[in-house]
DOFITI-35806 format. One record per residue (C-alpha): residue number from 1; x, y, z; residue in one letter. Coordinates in nm, 2 decimals, always signed. Layout:
// residues N
{NUM; {X; Y; Z}; 'A'}
...
// end
This chain:
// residues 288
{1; {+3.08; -2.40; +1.51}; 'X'}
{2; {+2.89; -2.73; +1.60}; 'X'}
{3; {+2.80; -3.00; +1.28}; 'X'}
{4; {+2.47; -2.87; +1.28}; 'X'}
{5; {+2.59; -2.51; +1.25}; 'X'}
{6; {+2.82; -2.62; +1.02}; 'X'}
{7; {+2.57; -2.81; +0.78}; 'X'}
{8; {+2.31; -2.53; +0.79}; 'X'}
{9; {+2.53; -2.26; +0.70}; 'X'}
{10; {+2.63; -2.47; +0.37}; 'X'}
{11; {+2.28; -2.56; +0.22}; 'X'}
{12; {+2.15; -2.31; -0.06}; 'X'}
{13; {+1.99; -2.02; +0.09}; 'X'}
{14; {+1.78; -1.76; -0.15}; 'X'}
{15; {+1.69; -1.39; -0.01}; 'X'}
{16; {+1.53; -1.11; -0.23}; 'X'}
{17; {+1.68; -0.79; -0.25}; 'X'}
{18; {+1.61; -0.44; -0.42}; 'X'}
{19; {+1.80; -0.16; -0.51}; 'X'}
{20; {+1.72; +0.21; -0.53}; 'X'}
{21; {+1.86; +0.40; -0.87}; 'X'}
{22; {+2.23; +0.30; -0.90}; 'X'}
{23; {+2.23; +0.19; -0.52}; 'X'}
{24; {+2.37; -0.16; -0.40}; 'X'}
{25; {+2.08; -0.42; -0.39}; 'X'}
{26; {+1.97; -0.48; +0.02}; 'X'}
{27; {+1.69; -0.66; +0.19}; 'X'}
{28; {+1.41; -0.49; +0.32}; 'X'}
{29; {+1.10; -0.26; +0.20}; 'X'}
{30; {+1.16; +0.00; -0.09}; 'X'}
{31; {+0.94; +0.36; -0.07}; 'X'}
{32; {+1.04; +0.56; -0.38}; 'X'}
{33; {+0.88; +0.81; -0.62}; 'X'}
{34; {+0.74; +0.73; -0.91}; 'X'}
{35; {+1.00; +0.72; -1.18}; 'X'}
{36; {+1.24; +0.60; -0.98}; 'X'}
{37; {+1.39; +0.26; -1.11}; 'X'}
{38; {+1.41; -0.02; -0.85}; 'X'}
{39; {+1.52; -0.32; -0.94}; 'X'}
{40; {+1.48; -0.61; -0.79}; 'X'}
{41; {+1.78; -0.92; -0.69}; 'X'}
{42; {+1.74; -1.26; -0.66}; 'X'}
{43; {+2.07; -1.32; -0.40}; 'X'}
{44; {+2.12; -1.73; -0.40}; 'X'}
{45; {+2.44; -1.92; -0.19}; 'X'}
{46; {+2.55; -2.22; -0.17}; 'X'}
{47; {+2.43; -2.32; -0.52}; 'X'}
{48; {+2.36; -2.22; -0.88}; 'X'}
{49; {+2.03; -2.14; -0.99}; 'X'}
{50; {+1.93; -2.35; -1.35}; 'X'}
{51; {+1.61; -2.12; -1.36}; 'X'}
{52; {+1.42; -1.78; -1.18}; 'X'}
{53; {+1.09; -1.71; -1.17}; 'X'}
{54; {+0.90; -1.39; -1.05}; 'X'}
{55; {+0.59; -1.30; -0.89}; 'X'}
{56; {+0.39; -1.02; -0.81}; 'X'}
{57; {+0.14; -1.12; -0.48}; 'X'}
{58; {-0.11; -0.91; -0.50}; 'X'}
{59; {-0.43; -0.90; -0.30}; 'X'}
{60; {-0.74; -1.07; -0.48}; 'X'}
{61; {-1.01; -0.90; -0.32}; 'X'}
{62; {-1.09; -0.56; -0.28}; 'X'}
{63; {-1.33; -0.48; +0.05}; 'X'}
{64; {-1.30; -0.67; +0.38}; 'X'}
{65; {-1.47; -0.59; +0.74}; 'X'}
{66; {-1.27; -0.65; +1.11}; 'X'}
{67; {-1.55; -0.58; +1.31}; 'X'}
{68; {-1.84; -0.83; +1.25}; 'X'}
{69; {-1.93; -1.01; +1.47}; 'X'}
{70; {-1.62; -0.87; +1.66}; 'X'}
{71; {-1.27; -0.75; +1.64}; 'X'}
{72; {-1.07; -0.97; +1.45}; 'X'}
{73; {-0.82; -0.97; +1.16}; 'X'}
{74; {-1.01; -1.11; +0.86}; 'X'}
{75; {-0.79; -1.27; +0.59}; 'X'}
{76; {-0.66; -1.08; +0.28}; 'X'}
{77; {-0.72; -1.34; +0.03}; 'X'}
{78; {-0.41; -1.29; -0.22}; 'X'}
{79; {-0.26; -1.45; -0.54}; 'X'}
{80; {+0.07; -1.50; -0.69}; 'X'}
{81; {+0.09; -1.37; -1.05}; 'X'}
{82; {+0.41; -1.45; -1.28}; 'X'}
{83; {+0.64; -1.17; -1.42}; 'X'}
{84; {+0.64; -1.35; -1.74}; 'X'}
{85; {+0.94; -1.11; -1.92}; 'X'}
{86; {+1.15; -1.16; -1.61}; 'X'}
{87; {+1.18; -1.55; -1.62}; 'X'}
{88; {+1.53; -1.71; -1.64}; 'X'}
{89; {+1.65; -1.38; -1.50}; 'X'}
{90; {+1.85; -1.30; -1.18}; 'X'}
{91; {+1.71; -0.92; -1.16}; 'X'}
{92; {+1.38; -0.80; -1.25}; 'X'}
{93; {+1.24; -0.44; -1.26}; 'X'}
{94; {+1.00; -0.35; -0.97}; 'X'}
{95; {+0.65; -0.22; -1.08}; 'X'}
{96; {+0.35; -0.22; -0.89}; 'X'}
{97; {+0.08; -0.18; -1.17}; 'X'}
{98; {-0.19; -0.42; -1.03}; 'X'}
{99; {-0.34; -0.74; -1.24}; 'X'}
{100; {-0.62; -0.83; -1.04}; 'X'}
{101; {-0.74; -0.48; -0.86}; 'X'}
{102; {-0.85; -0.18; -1.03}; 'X'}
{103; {-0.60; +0.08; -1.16}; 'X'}
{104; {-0.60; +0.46; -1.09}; 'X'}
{105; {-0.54; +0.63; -1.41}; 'X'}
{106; {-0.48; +0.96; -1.23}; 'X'}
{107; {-0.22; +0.81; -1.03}; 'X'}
{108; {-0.02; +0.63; -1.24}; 'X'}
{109; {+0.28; +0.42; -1.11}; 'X'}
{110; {+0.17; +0.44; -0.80}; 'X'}
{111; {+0.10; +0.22; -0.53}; 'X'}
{112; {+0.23; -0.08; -0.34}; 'X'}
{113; {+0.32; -0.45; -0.45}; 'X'}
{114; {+0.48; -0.74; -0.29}; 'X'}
{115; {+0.73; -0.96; -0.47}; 'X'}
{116; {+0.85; -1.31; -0.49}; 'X'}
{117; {+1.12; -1.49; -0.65}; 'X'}
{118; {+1.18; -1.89; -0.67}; 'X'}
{119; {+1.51; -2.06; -0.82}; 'X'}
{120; {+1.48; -2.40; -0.99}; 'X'}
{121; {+1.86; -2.63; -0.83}; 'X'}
{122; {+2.05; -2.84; -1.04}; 'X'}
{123; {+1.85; -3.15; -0.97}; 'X'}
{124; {+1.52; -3.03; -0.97}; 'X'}
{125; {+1.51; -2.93; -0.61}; 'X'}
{126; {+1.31; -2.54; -0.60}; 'X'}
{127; {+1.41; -2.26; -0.31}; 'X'}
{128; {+1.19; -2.01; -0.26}; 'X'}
{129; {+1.14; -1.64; -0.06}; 'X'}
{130; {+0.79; -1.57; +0.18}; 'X'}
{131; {+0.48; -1.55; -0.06}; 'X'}
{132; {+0.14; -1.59; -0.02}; 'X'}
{133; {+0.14; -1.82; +0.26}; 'X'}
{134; {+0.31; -1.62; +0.44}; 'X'}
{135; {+0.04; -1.42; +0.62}; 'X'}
{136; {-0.01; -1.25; +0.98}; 'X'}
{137; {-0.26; -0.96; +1.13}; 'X'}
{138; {-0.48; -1.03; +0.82}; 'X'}
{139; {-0.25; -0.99; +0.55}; 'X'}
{140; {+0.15; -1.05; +0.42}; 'X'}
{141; {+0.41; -1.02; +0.68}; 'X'}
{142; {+0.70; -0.80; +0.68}; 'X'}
{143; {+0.90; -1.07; +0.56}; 'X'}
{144; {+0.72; -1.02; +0.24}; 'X'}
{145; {+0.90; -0.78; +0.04}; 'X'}
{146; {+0.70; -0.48; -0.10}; 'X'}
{147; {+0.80; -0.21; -0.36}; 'X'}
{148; {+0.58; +0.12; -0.28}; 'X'}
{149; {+0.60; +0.45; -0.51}; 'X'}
{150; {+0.42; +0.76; -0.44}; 'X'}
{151; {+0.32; +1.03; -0.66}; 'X'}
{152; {+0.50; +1.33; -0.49}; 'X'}
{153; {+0.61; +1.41; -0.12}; 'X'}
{154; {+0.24; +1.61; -0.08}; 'X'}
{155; {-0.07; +1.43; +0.15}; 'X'}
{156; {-0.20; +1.29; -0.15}; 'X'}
{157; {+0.12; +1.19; -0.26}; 'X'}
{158; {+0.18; +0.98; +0.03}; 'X'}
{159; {-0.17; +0.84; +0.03}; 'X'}
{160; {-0.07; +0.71; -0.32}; 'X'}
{161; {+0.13; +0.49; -0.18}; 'X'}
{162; {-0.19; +0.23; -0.03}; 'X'}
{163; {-0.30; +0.22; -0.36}; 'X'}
{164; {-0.32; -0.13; -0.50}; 'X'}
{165; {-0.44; -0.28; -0.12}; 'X'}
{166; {-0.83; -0.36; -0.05}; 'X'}
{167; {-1.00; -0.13; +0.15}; 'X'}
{168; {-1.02; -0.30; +0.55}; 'X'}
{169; {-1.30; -0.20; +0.76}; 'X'}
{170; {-1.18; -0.11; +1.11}; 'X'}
{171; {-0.80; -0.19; +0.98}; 'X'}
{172; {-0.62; -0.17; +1.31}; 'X'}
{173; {-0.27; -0.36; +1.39}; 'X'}
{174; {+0.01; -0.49; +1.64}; 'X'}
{175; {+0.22; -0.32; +1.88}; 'X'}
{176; {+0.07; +0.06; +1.78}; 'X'}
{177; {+0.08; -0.02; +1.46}; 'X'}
{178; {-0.20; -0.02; +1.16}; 'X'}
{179; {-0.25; -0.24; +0.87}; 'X'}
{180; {-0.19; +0.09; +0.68}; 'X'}
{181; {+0.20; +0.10; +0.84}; 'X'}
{182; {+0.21; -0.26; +0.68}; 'X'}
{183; {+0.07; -0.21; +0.39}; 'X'}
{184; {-0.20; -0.43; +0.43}; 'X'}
{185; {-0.48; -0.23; +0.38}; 'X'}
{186; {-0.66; +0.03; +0.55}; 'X'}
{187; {-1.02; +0.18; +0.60}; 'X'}
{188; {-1.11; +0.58; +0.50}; 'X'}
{189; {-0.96; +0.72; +0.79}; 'X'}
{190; {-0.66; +0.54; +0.82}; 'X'}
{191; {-0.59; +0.62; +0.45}; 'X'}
{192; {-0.58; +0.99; +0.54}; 'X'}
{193; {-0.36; +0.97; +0.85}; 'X'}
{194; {-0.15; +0.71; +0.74}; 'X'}
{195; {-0.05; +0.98; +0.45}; 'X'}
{196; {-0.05; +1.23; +0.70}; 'X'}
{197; {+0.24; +1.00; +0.89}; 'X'}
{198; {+0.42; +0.96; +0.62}; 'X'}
{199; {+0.46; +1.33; +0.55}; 'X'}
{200; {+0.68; +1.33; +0.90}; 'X'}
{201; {+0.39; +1.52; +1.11}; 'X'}
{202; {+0.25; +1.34; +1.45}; 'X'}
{203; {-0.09; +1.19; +1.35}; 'X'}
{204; {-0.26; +0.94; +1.53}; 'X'}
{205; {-0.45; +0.65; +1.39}; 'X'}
{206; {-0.90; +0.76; +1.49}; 'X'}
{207; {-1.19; +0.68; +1.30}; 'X'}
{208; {-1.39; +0.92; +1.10}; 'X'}
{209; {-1.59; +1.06; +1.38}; 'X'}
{210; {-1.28; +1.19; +1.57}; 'X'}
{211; {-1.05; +1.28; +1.28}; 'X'}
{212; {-1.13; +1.70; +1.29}; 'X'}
{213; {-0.96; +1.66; +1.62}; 'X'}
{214; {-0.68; +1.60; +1.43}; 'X'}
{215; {-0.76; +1.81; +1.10}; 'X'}
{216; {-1.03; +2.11; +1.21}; 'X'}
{217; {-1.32; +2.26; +0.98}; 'X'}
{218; {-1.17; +2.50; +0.76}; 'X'}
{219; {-1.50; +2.80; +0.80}; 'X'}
{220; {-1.35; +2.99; +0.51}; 'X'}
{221; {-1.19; +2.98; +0.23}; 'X'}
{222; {-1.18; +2.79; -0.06}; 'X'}
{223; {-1.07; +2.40; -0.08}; 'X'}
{224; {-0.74; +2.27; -0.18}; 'X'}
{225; {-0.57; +1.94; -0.26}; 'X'}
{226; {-0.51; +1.76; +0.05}; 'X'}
{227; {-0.83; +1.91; +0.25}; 'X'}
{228; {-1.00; +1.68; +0.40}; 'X'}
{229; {-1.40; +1.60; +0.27}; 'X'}
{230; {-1.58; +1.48; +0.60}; 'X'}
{231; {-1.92; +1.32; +0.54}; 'X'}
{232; {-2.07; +1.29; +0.93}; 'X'}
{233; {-2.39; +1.14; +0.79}; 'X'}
{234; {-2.18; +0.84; +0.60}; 'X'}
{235; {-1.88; +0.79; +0.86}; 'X'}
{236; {-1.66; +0.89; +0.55}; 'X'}
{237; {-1.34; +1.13; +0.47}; 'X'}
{238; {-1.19; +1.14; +0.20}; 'X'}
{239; {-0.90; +1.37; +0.04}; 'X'}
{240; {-0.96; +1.65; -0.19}; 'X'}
{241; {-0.78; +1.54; -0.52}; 'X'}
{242; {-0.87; +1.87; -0.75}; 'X'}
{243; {-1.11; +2.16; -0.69}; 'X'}
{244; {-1.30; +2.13; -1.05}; 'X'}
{245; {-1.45; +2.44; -1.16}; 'X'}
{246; {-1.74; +2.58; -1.01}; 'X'}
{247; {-1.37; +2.68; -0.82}; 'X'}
{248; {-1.39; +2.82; -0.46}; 'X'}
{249; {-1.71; +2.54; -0.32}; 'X'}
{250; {-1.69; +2.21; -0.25}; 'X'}
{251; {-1.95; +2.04; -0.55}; 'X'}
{252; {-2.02; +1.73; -0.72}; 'X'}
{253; {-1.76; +1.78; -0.96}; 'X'}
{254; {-1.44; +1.79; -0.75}; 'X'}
{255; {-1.26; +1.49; -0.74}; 'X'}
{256; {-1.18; +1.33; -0.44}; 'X'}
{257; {-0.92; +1.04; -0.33}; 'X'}
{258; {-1.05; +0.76; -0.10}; 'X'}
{259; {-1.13; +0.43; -0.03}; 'X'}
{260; {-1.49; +0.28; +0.11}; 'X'}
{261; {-1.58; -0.07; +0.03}; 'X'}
{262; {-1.33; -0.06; -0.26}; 'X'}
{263; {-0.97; -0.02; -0.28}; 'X'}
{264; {-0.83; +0.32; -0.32}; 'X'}
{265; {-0.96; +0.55; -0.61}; 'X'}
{266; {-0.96; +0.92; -0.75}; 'X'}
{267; {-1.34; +0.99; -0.86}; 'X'}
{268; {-1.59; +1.26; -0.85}; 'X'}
{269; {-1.79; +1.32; -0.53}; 'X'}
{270; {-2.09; +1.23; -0.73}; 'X'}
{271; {-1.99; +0.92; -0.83}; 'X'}
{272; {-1.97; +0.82; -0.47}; 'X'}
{273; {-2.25; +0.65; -0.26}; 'X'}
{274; {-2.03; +0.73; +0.06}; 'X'}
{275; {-2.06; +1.08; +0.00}; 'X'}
{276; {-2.37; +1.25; +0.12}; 'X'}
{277; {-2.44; +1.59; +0.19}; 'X'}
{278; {-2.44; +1.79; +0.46}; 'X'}
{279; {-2.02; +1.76; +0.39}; 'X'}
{280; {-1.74; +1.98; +0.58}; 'X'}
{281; {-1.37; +2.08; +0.46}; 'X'}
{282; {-1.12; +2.01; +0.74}; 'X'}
{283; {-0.78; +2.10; +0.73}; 'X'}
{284; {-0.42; +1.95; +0.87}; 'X'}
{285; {-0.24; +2.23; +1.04}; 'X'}
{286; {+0.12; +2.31; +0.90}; 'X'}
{287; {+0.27; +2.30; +1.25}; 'X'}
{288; {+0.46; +1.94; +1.26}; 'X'}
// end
C-alpha cells in the first residue's frame, strides 16, 4: 500500500447505516412495513465522536413541472430538519412522518424519508454523511440514505411508499429508471405503476393517456381498492382507496389515492379539481 493509501485509510471516516428488526445494521436503502422498527447507525473509524446529530432531509416543496419549456430535471428544493431527541446519540429510530409536507392521516407511518447524521471530533473538526447538497436527476442521490414503509404488500400499499415526495410533472429518470424508483418524486401515472412494480408484476413507466394499455376498463362490476380512476378529460389516474357507500358505482364520495400538483394524498373524488367527469375504472390483470 503506497503513503497515500496508507494515510487515507487512517483518517476518520463516518457512513450511516440501518438495521431491520433485530438485523445487523448495513448500508444501503431500507423498505419495510409499517411497524417495523428500523434503526438507524452512525458507523465512525478512525476516531471518537464527542457529539451526533441527526437529520431528517426532506423535500420543502410540494409540486414541480419537467417539461416547461422542455425536458429537464427541475430541482427538488429540500431542507435538513434536526432529530432533536436523538442528539448525542450513536443510533436513532427511523420514522418518516414529514415536518414540512402534508401528512396522510389514512396512511399513517407511511412513506419515505432520507436521513443524515454528522459527528462533532475531538478538536472541533465535524464529519458528515451526503445531505442536502447532495443532489442529481432533480433530487437526492442514491448515496442519500432513505427509510421507506408501506402500509401492506397490496397496490396501494406499495404506492404508500412515495408518500412524503412532491408531486413531479413528467418525472422521468436515468438508465430506464424513474424518479419514482429513486424516490424522488413522481407524477399521477408514475405513482400507479411505480406501486404496480413494486408488487413484483412487469409494468412499464407511460403517461396517463396510455396507462389502460397496461390496466384495461373494467365494463362491469363494481370497484375495488387498487382500481384504477382514469379521468381522460384531466390527463389524471388515480387509485381507488375505498368504495364509500352508495357501494357498487364509482361517486363523489369514494376516496381515492393520488397525487396532482400536490404530494401524495387519500381524499374524496370531490375534493379534487383533477377529477372530472366522464371517469372510467381500469383494472391490473392478476397475471404477473
Amino acid at each position: 500500500m503506497t503513503p497515500l493509501l496508507l494515510l487515507l485509510s487512517s483518517l476518520p471516516a463516518l457512513q450511516l447505516h440501518a438495521s431491520v428488526g433485530d438485523a445487523a445494521p448495513r448500508p444501503g436503502w431500507v423498505y419495510a412495513r409499517v411497524g417495523t422498527p428500523v434503526t438507524l447507525h452512525a458507523v465512525l473509524s478512525g476516531a471518537q465522536a464527542m457529539d451526533y446529530r441527526w437529520f431528517r432531509v426532506e423535500p420543502a416543496v410540494g409540486a414541480l413541472d419537467n417539461t416547461t419549456p422542455s425536458f429537464h430535471f427541475e430541482p427538488v428544493r429540500y431542507e435538513e430538519t434536526e432529530l432533536t431527541a436523538c442528539r448525542g446519540k450513536p443510533t436513532c429510530p427511523a420514522e418518516v412522518r414529514p415536518t414540512l409536507l402534508p401528512t396522510v392521516p389514512q396512511l399513517a407511518g407511511a412513506g419515505t424519508m432520507a436521513f443524515k447524521v454528522t459527528a462533532t471530533l475531538p478538536g472541533g473538526a465535524a464529519l458528515s454523511t451526503p445531505g442536502l447538497e447532495s443532489t442529481k436527476w432533480g433530487g437526492l442521490t442514491p448515496e442519500v440514505l432513505r427509510v421507506t414503509f408501506r402500509a401492506d404488500d397490496t397496490l396501494v400499499g406499495y404506492a404508500s411508499e412515495l408518500l412524503n415526495t412532491p408531486y413531479i410533472f413528467g418525472s422521468a429518470g436515468p438508465d430506464g429508471r424513474n424518479q419514482s424508483d429513486l424516490l424522488i418524486g413522481s407524477d399521477c401515472a408514475d405513482f400507479a405503476i411505480y406501486a404496480r412494480r413494486r408488487m413484483g408484476f412487469r409494468a412499464d413507466y407511460t403517461s396517463s393517456y396510455a396507462i389502460d394499455r397496461q390496466a384495461p376498463e373494467v365494463k362491469r362490476g363494481a370497484p375495488k381498492q387498487g382500481d384504477l380512476v382514469h379521468f381522460p378529460s384531466t390527463r389524471h389516474v388515480a387509485i381507488l382507496y375505498e368504495d364509500v357507500p352508495p357501494l357498487g358505482e364509482l361517486n363523489d364520495e369514494d376516496l381515492i389515492l393520488h397525487t396532482c400538483w400536490a404530494p401524495p394524498t387519500v381524499q374524496r373524488l370531490a375534493d379534487t379539481p383533477c377529477a372530472a367527469k366522464p371517469w372510467r375504472l381500469l383494472r391490473f390483470p392478476s397475471a404477473r
